[in-house]
N, CA, C and O atoms as CSV, one atom per row, in Angstrom:
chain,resi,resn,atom,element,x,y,z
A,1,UNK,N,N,60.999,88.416,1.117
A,1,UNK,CA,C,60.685,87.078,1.575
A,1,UNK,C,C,59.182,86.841,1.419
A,1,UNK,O,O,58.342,87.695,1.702
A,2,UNK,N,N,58.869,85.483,0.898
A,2,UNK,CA,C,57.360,85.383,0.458
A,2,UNK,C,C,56.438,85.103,1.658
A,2,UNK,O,O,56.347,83.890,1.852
A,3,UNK,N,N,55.819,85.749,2.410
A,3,UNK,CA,C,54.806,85.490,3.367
A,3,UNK,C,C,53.959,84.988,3.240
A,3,UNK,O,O,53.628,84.260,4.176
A,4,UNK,N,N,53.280,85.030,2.313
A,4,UNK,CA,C,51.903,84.366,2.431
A,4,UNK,C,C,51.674,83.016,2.276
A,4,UNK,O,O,52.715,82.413,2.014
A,5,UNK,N,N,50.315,82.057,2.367
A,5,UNK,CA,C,49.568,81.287,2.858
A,5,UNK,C,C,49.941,80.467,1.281
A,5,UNK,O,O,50.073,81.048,0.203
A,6,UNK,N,N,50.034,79.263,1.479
A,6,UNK,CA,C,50.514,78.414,-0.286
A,6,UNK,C,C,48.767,78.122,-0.167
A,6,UNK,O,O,48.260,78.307,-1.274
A,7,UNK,N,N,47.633,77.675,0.998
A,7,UNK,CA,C,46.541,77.521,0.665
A,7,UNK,C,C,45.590,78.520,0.314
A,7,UNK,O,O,45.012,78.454,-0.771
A,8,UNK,N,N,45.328,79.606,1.271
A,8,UNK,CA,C,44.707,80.598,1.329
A,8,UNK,C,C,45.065,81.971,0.755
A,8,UNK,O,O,44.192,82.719,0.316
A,9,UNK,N,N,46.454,82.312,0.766
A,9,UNK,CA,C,46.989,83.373,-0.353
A,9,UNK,C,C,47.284,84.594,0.962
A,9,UNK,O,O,47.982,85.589,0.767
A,10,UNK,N,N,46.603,84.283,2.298
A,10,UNK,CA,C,46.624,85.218,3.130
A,10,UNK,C,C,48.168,85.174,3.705
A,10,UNK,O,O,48.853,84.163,3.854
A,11,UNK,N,N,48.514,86.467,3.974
A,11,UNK,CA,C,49.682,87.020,4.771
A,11,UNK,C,C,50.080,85.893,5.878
A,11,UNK,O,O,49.246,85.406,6.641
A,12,UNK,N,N,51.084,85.636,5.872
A,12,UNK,CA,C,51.302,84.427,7.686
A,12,UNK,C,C,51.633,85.696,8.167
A,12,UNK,O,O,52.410,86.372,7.492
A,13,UNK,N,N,51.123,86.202,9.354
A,13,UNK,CA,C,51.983,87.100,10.455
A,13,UNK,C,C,53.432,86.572,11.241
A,13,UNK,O,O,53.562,85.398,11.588
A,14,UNK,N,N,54.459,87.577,11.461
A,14,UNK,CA,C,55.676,87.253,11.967
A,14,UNK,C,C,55.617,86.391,12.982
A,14,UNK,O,O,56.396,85.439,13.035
A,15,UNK,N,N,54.348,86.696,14.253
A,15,UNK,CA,C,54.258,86.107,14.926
A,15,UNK,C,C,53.133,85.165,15.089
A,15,UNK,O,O,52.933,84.866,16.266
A,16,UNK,N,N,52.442,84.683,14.335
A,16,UNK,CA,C,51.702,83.637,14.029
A,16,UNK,C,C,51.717,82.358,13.937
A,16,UNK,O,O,51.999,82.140,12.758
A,17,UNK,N,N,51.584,81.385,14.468
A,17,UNK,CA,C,51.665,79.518,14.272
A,17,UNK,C,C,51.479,79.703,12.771
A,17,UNK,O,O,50.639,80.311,12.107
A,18,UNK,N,N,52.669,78.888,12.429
A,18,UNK,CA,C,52.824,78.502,11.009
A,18,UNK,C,C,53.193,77.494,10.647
A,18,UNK,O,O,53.876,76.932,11.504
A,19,UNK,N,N,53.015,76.667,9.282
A,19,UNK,CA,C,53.803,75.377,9.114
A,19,UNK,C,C,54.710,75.487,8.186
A,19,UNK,O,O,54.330,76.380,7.428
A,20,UNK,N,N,55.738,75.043,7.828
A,20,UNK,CA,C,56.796,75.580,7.309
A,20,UNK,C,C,57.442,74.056,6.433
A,20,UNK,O,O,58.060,73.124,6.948
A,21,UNK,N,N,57.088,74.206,5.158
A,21,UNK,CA,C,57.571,72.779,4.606
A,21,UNK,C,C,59.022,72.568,3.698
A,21,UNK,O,O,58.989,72.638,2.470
A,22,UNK,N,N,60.000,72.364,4.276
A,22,UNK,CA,C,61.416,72.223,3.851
A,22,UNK,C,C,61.930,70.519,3.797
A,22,UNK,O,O,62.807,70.044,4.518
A,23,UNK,N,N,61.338,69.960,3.019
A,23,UNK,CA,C,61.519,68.468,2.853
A,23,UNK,C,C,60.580,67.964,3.811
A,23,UNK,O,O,59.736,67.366,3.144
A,24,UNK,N,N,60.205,67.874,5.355
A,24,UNK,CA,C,58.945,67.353,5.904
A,24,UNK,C,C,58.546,68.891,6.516
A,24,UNK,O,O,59.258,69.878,6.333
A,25,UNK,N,N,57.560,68.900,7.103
A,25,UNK,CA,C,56.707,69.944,7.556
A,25,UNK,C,C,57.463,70.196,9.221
A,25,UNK,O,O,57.921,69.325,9.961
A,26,UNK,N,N,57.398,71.526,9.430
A,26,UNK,CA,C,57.879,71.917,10.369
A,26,UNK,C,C,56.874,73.383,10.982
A,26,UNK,O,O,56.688,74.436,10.373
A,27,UNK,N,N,56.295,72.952,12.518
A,27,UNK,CA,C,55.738,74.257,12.959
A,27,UNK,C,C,56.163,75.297,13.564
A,27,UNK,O,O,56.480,74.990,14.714
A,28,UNK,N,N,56.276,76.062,13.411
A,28,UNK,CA,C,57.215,77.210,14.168
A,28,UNK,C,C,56.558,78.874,13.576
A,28,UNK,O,O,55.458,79.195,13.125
A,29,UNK,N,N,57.507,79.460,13.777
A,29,UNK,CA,C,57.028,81.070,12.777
A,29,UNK,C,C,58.104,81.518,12.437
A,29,UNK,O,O,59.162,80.892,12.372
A,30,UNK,N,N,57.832,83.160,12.080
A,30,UNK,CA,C,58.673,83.405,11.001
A,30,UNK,C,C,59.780,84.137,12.356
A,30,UNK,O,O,60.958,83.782,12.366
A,31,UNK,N,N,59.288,85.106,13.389
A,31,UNK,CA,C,60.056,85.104,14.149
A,31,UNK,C,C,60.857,84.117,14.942
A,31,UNK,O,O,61.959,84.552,15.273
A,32,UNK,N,N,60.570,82.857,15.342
A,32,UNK,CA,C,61.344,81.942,16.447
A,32,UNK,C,C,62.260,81.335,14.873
A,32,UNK,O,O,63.350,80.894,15.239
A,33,UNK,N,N,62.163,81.264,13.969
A,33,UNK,CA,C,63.016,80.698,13.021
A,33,UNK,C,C,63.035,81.273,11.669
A,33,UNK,O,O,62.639,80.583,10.729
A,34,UNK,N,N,63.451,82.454,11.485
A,34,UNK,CA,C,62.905,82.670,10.111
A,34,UNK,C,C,64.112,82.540,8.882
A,34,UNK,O,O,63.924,83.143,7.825
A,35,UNK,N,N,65.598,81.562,9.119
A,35,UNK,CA,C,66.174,81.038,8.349
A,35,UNK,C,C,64.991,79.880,7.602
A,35,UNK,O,O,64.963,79.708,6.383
A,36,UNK,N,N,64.164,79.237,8.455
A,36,UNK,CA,C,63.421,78.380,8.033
A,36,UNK,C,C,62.447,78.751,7.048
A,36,UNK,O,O,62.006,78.161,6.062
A,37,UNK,N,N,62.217,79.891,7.566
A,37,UNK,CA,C,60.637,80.262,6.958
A,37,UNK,C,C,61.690,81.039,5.591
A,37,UNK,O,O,60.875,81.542,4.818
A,38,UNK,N,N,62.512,81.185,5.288
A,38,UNK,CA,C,63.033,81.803,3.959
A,38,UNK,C,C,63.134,80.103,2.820
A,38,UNK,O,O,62.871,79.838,1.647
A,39,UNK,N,N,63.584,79.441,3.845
A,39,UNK,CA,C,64.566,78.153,3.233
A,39,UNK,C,C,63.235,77.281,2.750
A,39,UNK,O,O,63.369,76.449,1.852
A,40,UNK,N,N,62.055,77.484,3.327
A,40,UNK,CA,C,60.981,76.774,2.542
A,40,UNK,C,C,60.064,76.946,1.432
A,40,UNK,O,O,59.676,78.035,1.008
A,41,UNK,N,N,59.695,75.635,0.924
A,41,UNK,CA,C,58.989,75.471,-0.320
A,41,UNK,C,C,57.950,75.934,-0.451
A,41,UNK,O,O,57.558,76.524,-1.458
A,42,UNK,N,N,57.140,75.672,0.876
A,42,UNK,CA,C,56.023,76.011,0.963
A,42,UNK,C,C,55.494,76.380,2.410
A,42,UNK,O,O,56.038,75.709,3.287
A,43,UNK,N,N,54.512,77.339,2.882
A,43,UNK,CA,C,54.389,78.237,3.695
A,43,UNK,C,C,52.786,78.038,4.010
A,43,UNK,O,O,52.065,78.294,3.045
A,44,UNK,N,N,52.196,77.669,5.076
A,44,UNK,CA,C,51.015,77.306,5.276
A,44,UNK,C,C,50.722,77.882,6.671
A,44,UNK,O,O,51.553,77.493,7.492
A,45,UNK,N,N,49.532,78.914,7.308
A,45,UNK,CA,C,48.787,79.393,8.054
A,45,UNK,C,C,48.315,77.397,8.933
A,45,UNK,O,O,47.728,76.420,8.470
A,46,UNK,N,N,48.979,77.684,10.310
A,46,UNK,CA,C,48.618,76.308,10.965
A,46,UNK,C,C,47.171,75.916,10.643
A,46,UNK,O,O,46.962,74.957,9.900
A,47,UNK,N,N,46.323,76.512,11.091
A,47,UNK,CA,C,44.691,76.175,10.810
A,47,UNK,C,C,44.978,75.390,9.378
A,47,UNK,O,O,45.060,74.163,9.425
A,48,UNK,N,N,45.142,76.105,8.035
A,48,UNK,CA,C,45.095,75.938,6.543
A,48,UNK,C,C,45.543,74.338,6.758
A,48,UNK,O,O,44.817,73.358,6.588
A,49,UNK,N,N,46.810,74.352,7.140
A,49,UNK,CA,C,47.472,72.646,7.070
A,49,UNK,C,C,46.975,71.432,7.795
A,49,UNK,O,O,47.046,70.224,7.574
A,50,UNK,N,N,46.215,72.495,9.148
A,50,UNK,CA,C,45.458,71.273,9.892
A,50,UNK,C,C,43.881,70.979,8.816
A,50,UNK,O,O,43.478,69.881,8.434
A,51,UNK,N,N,43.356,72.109,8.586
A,51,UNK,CA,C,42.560,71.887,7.648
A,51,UNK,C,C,42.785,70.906,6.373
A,51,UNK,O,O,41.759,70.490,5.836
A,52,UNK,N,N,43.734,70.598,5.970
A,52,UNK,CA,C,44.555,69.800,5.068
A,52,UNK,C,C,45.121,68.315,5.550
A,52,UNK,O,O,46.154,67.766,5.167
A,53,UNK,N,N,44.192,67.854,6.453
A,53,UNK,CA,C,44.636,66.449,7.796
A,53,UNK,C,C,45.578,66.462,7.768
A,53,UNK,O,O,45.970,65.392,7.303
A,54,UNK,N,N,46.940,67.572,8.186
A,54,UNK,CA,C,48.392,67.225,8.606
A,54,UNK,C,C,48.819,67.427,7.346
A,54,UNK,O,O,49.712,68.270,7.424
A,55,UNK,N,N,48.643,67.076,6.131
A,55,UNK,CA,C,49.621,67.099,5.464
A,55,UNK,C,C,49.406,68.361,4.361
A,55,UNK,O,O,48.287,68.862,4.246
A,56,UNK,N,N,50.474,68.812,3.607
A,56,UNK,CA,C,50.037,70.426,2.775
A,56,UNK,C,C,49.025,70.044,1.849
A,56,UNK,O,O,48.974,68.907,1.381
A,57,UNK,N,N,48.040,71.145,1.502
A,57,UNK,CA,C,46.496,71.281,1.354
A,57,UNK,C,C,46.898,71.274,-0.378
A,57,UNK,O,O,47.700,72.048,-0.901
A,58,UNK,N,N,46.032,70.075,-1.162
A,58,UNK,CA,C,46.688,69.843,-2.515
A,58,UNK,C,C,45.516,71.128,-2.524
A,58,UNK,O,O,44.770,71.511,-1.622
A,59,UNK,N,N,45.743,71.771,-4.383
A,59,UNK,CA,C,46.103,73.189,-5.157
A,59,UNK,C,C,43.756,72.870,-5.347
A,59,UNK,O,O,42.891,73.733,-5.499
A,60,UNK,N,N,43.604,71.379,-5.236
A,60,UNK,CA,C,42.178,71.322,-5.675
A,60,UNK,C,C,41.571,71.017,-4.145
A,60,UNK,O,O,40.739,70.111,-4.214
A,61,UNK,N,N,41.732,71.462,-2.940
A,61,UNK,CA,C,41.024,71.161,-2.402
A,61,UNK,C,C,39.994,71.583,-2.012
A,61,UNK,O,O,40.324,72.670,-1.537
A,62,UNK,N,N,38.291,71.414,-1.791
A,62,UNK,CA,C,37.354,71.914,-1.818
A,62,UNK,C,C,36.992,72.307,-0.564
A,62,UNK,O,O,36.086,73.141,-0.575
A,63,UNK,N,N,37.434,71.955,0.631
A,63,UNK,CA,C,36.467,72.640,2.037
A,63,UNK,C,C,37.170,73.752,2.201
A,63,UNK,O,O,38.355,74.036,2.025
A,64,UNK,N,N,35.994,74.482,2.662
A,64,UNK,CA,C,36.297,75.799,2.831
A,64,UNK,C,C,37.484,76.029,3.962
A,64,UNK,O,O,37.923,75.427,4.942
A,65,UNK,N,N,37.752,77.309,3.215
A,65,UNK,CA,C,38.856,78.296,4.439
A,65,UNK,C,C,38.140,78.450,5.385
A,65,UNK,O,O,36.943,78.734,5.352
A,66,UNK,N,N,38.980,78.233,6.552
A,66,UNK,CA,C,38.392,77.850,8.198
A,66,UNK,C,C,37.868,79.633,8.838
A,66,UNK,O,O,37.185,79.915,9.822
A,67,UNK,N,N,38.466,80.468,7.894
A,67,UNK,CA,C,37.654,81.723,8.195
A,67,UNK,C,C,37.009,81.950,7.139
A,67,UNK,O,O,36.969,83.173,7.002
A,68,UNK,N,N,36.413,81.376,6.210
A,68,UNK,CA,C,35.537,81.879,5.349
A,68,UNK,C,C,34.060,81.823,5.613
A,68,UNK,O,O,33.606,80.865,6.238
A,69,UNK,N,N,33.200,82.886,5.136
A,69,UNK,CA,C,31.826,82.690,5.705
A,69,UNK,C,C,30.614,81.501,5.231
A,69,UNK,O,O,29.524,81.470,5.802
């Protein structure tokens, strides 16, 4: 199952706030739902998507990763 971040490339942890995009965006994780987290398109670290004003972070976007130095 693909874990990682569609913005950042980083690992989502099992138990981590995640956003989970299966036709509209959904927050949850991979433990409280992880039929979801298989069944989606795309897989976003909460920070990454809020970083992205709500909606998934297009492939060119320029502000930095919210942990980058």
């Amino acid at each position: 199952m693909v874990r990682e971040c569609d913005w950042c490339g980083d690992v989502i942890g099992v138990y981590e706030p995640a956003v989970f995009v299966a036709g509209e965006a959904h927050e949850t994780s991979y433990a409280a739902e992880p039929e979801l987290g298989a069944a989606a398109t795309e897989r976003y670290h909460r920070s990454c998507f809020t970083a992205g004003g709500g909606q998934p972070p297009a492939a060119d976007l320029t502000t930095a990763h919210p942990s980058a130095p």
